[in-house]
C-alpha positions in Angstrom: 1.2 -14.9 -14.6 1.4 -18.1 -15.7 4.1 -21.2 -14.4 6.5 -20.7 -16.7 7.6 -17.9 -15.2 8.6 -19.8 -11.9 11.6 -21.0 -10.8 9.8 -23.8 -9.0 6.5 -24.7 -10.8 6.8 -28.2 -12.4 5.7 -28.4 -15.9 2.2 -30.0 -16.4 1.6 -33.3 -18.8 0.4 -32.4 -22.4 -2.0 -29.1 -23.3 -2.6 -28.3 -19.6 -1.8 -25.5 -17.9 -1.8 -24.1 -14.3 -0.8 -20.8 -12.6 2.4 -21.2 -10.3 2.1 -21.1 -6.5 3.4 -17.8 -6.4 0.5 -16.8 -8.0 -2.3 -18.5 -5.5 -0.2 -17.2 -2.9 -0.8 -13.6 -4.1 -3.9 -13.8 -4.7 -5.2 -14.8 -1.5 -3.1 -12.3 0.2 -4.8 -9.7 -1.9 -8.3 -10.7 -1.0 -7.4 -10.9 3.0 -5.9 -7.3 2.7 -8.7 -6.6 1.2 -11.1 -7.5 3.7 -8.8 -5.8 6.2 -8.8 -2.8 4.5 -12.6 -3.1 3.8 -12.9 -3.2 7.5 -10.9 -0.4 8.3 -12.9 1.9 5.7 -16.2 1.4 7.2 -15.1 2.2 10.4 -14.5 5.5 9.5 -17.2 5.8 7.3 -19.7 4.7 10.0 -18.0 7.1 12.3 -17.8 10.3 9.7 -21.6 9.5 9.3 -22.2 11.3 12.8 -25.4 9.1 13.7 -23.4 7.1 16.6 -20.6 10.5 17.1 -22.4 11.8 20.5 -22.4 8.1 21.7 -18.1 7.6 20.7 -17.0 11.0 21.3 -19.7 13.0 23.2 -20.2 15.4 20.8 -23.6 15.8 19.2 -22.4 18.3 16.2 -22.3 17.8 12.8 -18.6 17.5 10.6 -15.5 15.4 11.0 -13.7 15.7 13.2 -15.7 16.4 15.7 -15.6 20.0 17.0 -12.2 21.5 18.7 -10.1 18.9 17.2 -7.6 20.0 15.2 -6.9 18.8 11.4 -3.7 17.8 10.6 -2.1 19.1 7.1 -1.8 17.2 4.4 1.3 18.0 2.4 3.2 15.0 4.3 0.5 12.4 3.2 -0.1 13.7 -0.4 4.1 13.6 -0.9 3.6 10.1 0.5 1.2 8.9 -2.1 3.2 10.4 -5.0 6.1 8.6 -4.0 3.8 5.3 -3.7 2.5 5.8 -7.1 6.6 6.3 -8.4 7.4 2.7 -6.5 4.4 1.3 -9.2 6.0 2.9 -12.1 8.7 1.6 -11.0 8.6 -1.7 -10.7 6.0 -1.8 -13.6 9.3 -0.5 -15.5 11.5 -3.2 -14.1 9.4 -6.0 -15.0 9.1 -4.5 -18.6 13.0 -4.9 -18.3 13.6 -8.2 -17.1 11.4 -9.5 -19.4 13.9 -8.8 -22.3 16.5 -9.6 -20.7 18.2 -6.1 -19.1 18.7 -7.5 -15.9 20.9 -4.3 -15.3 18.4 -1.8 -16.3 15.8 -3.7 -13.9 18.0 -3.9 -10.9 18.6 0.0 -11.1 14.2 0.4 -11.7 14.1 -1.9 -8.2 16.3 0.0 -6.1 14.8 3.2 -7.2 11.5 1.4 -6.2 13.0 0.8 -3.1 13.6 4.3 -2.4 10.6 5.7 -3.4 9.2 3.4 -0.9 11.2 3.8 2.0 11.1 7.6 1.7 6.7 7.0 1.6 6.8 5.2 4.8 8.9 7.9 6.2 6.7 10.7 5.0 3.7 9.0 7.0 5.7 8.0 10.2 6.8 11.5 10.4 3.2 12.5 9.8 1.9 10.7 12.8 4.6 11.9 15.1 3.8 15.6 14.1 0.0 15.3 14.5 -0.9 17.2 18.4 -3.1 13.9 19.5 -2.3 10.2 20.3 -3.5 7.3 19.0 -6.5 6.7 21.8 -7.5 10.3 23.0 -11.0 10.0 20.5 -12.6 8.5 18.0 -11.0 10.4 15.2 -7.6 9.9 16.5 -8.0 6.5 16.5 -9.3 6.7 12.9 -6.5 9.2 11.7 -3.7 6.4 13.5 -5.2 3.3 12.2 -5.2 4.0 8.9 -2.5 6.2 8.3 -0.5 3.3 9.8 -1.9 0.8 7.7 -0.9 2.3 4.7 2.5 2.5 6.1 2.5 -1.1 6.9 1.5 -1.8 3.1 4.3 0.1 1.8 6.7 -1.3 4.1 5.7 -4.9 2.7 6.4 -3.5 -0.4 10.0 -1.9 0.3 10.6 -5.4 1.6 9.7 -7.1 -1.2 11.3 -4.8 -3.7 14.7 -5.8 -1.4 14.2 -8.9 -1.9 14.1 -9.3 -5.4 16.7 -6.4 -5.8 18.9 -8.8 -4.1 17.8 -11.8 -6.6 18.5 -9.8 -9.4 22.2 -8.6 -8.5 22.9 -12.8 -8.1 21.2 -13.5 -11.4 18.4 -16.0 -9.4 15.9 -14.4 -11.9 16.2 -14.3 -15.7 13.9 -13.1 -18.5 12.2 -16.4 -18.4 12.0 -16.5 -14.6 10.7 -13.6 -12.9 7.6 -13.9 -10.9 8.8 -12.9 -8.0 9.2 -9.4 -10.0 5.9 -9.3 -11.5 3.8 -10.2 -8.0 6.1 -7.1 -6.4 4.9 -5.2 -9.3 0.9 -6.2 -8.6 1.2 -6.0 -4.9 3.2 -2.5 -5.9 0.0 -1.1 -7.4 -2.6 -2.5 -5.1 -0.5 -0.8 -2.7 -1.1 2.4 -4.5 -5.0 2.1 -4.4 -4.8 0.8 -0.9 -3.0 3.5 0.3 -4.7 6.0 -1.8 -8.4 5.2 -0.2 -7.1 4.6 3.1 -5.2 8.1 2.9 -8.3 9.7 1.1 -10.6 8.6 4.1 -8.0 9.9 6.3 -8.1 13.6 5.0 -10.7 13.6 2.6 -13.8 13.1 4.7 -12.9 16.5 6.6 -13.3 18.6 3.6 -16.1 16.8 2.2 -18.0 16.9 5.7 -17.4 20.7 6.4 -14.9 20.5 9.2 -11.6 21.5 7.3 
């Protein structure tokens, strides 16, 4: 990841050497969404715990949900996280391409990337509208909106980002020697996988694992 990939990084004086912008900028962003996500994980860890459950929600028995709740299924968020995981390979694959030089080949790897990410934030938009409660009626629906919808919001960042650089690459902005707008879309691509993964995983994990489902 290093400046010589920019299109804007100025070249350093002698044997030094520096990451571009582009990269700082990354990897900042990744440790704030990190801390958000962080956030977002303990909340529903705390509340799966069921030591402060009768205080939220009333309800002083075990499992999560809490009783007379009913569990969404999971078929919509499981083909959500496959197509997530196809954006990565995706754009893995198209950095791998532009790196030699088939800027062709990588445009076609970004637009599928594109679609496979579009069609996941679909999957978990139609998810929430087909679950029976709203986003404030308890605790676990709260939970269940929240996170759901953050992982939503990561893979939207992504669809936009793979738009952008789909764009770059049909007006030849990036080459084989300048591409790091292609290679962050790529990283963000897979921390969007493990994002949405754990978020996803709390979502309709914690149900099975805590006897309610």
């Amino acid at each position: 990841m290093s400046g010589v990939r920019s299109r804007s990084a100025e070249p350093l004086r002698g044997t030094q050497t520096a990451h571009a912008m582009g990269v700082w900028g990354l990897v900042l962003a990744l440790i704030a969404l990190v801390m958000f996500m962080a956030g977002l994980a303990a909340a529903a860890l705390y509340l799966e715990t069921g030591q402060p459950r009768d205080v939220v929600t009333g309800e002083a028995d075990s499992g999560w949900p809490p009783p007379h709740i009913e569990v969404p299924a999971r078929h919509l968020a499981v083909l959500a996280l496959l197509a997530i995981v196809a954006t990565g390979l995706a754009l893995s694959a198209a950095v791998r391409r532009v790196a030699v030089g088939a800027s062709q080949r990588a445009s076609q790897l970004v637009a599928l990337g594109l679609a496979t990410a579009v069609t996941a934030v679909i999957l978990l938009v139609v998810d929430l509208q087909r679950v029976s409660f709203g986003w404030d009626e308890h605790a676990y629906a709260s939970v269940y909106w929240a996170l759901t919808g953050a992982a939503s919001l990561f893979v939207g960042v992504v669809a936009l980002m793979a738009a952008s650089i789909l764009v770059q690459l049909l007006t030849g902005v990036v080459d084989a020697h300048r591409h790091l707008e292609v290679l962050n879309t790529a990283i963000f691509g897979w921390f969007t996988v493990l994002a949405s993964g754990i978020l996803l995983g709390l979502v309709h994990v914690l149900p099975v694992v805590s006897g309610s489902s």
